[in-house]
BABAVEX-473814 format. One record per residue (C-alpha): x, z, y; residue in three letters. Coordinates in pm, whole numbers, plus 32768, in hexadecimal, padded with zeros to 4 digits. Layout:
! BABAVEX-473814
XZYala...
! end
This chain:
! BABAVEX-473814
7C83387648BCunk7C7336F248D8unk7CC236444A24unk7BCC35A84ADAunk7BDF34654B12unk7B1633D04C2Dunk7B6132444BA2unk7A9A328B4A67unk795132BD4B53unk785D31D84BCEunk785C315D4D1Bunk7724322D4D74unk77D233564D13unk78E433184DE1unk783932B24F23unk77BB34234F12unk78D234CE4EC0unk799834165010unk7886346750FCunk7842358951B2unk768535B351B1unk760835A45328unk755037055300unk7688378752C1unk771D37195411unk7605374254BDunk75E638DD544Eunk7732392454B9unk76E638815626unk75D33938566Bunk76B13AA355D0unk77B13A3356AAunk76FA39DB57E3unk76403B0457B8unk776E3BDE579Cunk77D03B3E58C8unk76A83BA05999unk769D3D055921unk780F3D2C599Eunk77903CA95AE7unk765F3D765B01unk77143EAB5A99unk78103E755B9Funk76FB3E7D5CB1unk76C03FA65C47unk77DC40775BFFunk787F40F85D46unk7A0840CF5DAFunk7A5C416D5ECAunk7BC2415E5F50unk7C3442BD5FABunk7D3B437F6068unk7DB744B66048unk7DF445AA610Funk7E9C47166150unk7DD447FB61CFunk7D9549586263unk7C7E4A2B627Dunk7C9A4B2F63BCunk7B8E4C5C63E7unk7B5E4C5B6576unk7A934D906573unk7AF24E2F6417unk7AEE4FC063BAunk7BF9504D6443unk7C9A51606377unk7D1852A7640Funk7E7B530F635Dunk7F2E54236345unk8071541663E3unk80E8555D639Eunk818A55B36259unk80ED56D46184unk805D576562D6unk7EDD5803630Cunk7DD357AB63F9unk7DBD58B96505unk7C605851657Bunk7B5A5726654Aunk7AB856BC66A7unk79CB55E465E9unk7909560C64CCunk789D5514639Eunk77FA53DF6412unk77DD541B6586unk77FD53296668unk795053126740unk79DF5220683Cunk7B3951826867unk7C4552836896unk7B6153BD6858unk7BFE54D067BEunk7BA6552E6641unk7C9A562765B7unk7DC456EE6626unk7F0D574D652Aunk7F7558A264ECunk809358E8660Bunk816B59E26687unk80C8596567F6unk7F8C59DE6896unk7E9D5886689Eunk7DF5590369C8unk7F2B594D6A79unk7FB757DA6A1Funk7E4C57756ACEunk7E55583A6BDCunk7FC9579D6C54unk7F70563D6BE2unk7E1856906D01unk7F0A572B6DF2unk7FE956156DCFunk7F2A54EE6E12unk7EE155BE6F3Cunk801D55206FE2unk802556AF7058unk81945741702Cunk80EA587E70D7unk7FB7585B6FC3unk80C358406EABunk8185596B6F21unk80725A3F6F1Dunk7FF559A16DB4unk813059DB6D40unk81395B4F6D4Bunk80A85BC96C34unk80955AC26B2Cunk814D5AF269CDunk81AC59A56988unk83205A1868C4unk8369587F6875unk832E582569F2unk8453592F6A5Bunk856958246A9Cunk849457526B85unk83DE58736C21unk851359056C9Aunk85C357D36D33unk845F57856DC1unk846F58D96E58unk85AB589F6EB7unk859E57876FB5unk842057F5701Aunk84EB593F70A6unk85E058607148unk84E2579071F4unk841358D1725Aunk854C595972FFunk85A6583273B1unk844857E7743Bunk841F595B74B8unk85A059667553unk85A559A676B7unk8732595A76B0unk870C58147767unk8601587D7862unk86F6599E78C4unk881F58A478D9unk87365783797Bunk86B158857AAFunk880E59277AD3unk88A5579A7B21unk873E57507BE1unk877D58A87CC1unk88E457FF7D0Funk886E56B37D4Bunk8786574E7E4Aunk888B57ED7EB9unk898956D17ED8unk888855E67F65unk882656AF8098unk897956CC80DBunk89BA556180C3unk8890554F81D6unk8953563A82BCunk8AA1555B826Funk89B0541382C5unk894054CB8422unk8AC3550E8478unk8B1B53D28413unk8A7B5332855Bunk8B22542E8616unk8C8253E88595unk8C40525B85C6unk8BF552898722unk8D2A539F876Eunk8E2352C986B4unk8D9F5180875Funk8E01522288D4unk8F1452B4887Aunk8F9851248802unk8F1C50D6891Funk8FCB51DC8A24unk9101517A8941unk90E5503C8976unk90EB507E8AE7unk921751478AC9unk9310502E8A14unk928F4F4B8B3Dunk931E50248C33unk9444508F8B9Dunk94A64F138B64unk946E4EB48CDBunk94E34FFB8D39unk93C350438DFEunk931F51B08E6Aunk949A522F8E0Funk944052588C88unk95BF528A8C09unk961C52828A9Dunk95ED53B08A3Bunk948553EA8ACBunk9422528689E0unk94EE533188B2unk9414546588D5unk92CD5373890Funk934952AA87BAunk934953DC8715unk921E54698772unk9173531786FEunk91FD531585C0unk91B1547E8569unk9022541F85BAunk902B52DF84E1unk90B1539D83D4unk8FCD549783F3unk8EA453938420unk8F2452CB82D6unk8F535431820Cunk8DD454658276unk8D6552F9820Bunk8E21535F80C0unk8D4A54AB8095unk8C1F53F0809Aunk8C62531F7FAAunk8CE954327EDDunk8BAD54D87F09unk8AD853987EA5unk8BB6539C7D51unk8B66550B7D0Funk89E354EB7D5Bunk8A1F53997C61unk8AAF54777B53unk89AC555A7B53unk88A7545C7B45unk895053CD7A17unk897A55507980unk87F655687967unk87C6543178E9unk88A6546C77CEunk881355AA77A5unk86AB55387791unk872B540B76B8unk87D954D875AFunk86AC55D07591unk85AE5498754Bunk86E854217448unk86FE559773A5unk855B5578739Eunk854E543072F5unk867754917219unk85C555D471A7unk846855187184unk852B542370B0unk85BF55296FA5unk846455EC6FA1unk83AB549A6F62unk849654436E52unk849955806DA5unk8322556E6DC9unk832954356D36unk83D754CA6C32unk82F255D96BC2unk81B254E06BD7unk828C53F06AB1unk82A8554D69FCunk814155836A2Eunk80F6541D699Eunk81D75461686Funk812455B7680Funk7FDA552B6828unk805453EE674Dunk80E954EE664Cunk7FDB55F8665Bunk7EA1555D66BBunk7D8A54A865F3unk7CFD539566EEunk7BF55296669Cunk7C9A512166BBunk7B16509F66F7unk79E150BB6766unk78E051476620unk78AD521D6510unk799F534D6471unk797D53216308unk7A30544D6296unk7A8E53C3613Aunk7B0254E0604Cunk7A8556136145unk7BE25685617Bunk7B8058146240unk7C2F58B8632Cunk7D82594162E6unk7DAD5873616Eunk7EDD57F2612Aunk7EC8566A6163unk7FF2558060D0unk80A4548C61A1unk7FD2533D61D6unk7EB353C4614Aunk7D87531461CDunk7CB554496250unk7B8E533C62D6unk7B2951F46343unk7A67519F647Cunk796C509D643Bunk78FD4FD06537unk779C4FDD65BDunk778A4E5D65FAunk77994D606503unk78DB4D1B644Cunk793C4BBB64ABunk7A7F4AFE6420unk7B5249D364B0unk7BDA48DF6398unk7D404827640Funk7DC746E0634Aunk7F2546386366unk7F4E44BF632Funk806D43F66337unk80BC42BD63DDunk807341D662C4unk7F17422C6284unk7EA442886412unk7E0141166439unk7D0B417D6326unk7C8E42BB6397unk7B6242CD648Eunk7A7843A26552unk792843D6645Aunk79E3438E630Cunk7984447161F8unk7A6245386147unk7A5B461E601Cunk7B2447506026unk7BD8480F5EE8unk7C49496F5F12unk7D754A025E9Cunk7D084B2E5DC9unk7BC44AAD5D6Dunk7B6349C45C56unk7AAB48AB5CF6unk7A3048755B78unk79CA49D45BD0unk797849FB5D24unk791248AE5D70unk799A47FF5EC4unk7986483F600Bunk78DD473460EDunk798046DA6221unk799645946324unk7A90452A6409unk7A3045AD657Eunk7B94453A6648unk7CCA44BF6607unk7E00451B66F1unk7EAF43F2677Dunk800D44626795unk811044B26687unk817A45EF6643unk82A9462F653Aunk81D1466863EDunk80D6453D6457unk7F7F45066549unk7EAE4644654Dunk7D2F45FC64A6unk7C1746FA64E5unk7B2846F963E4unk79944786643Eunk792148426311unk7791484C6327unk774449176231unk785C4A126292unk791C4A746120unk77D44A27603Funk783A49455F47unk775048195EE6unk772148F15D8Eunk766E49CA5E9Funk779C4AF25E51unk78314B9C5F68unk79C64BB95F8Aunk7A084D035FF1unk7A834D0E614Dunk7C074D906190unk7CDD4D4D628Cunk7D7C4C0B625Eunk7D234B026147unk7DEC49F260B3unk7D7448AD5FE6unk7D58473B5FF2unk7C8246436095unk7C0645246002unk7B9A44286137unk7AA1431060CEunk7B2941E16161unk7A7D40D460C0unk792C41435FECunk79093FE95F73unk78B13F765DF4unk79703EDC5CDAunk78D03D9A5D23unk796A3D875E83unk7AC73DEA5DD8unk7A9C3CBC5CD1unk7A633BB65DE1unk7B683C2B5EBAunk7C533C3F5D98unk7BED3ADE5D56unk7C173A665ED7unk
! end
């Protein structure tokens, strides 16, 4: 192929050749401007939100409770309720097959919250309750003690034998008192007559000789003795009416000690068979956790064989089921969150190309720290309806993600702030 060679041309030719035409450049303004201005446009209208996400969990507040067998490979003696009646809190549904009598374990529990040890004794009597032997017997045991001590006349007998010689001892101590005066005054002349004596015999007057003052000395001394040996009694006497004062008091104190003692041992092996009671019933009895509606699930009868943990019914609650959704954010993204924010919530075991989300906003926001983070509750208004308009099957805990709308701003907003 031959070169071209733009020097062999005319000038016209060239002149066209090394100019661009002005339609040309005026086209590819108007392509480009407009290219321009549909970016912009577009970008008003194509959201950009700026998210956060979030753990989260799902609680059931008033949730079907299920009733479970506790018992392995055991039978149900007897339903109290029957399917889809209503029961309340703590009412009893079923009882297990058992070597003990139901209504005996009843009547005890009644006669024990009594507060009766007489009411038990007599309850006791002629129940068959063969796992209850052990604390029946020690309860038995210290009841008999206390019943013997509180009908014991022992101390009554001792305490009027000790009152008959304090009687005794104390009108004699009032004779002794009486005497006394009498003794005072005889011992206080006859110092006084002695006196009279040793002032005679030392001036030798009304011819007193030595031995008549020896005799007198005598005489004296033998009467104080005698008067000191009496003041002595008395106070003997006061010890001995002292000792028995202190005999009944022990007495008296050691029967209220025995008493409490006993009441102690009866109450605590009481207590005893009540926390056996408590463990039967937990073992062997059915009771409804809530307030609602027995939904016997697979009809289990009397006396078939039900497996350990089997679920032998739920009880449905009459009101409303209502749930209570729980964040956790950390401490780099707790400026962002804020009471009214939106947030979409994903489940963990369903789809949410499925399902759909779950619509929830932000309703508080704990202020302090815990370890995993700042505590979020979440209000879900349409409960667990997705916005596909599906509804997740309530259980009793739910785990997921939350997706917090921080910013719901557009693409244009991001472009300019980019640019900024």
């Amino acid at each position: 192929m031959p070169e071209l060679n733009l020097e062999d041309h005319s000038e016209e030719v060239q002149e066209i050749l090394g100019r661009i035409p002005k339609w040309i450049i005026r086209w590819g303004i108007t392509v480009l401007f407009a290219l321009v201005t549909i970016i912009f446009v577009g970008s008003y209208f194509i959201p950009y939100p700026e998210k956060v996400v979030l753990p989260v969990t799902i609680t059931a507040l008033n949730a079907p409770a299920p009733i479970v067998a506790r018992q392995g490979n055991n039978r149900i003696a007897k339903w109290f309720v029957n399917n889809q009646q209503l029961i309340k809190k703590g009412q009893l549904i079923a009882v297990w097959e058992t070597d003990d009598n139901y209504q005996h374990v009843k009547d005890l529990k009644e006669a024990i919250e009594l507060k009766s040890h007489e009411q038990v004794l007599m309850t006791l009597e002629p129940l068959n309750l063969p796992s209850f032997n052990l604390e029946i017997r020690e309860y038995l045991k210290t009841a008999e003690q206390l019943t013997n001590i509180q009908k014991s006349t022992k101390h009554l007998r001792e305490i009027d034998q000790l009152d008959k010689e304090l009687t005794q001892k104390t009108n004699y101590l009032a004779l002794l008192q009486k005497q006394r005066q009498v003794k005072e005054r005889e011992f206080g002349l006859l110092e006084k007559q002695f006196q009279q004596d040793s002032i005679y015999y030392y001036h030798g007057s009304y011819g007193i000789t030595k031995r008549d003052f020896e005799s007198a000395l005598l005489s004296f001394l033998q009467q104080k003795s005698s008067y000191i040996q009496y003041q002595a009694s008395l106070i003997e006497l006061n010890n001995a009416l002292n000792d028995l004062r202190n005999r009944i008091q022990e007495i008296e104190e050691n029967r209220v000690l025995e008493i409490v003692s006993a009441k102690a041992a009866a109450e605590e092996s009481l207590f005893l068979l009540e926390k056996k009671i408590e463990d039967w019933e937990f073992r062997n009895l059915l009771v409804s956790p809530i307030n609602g509606r027995l939904d016997r699930t697979q009809f289990w009868s009397e006396n078939q064989l039900i497996p350990n943990g089997e679920v032998v019914g739920m009880v449905v609650p009459e009101d409303p089921i209502d749930v209570i959704c729980r964040a956790v954010i950390n401490t780099q993204s707790i400026g962002k969150i804020k009471e009214g924010q939106r947030a979409l919530i994903k489940l963990d075991g369903f789809n949410s190309q499925q399902f759909g989300s779950v619509e929830g906003v932000i309703s508080s926001l704990s202020t302090t720290q815990y370890n995993e983070g700042y505590h979020v509750r979440i209000t879900l208004p349409n409960k667990l309806v997705t916005m596909d308009n599906i509804e997740i099957p309530l259980i009793q805990e739910l785990t997921g993600t939350a997706e917090v709308l921080i910013d719901d701003s557009r693409l244009i907003n991001k472009l300019i702030n980019f640019k900024n």
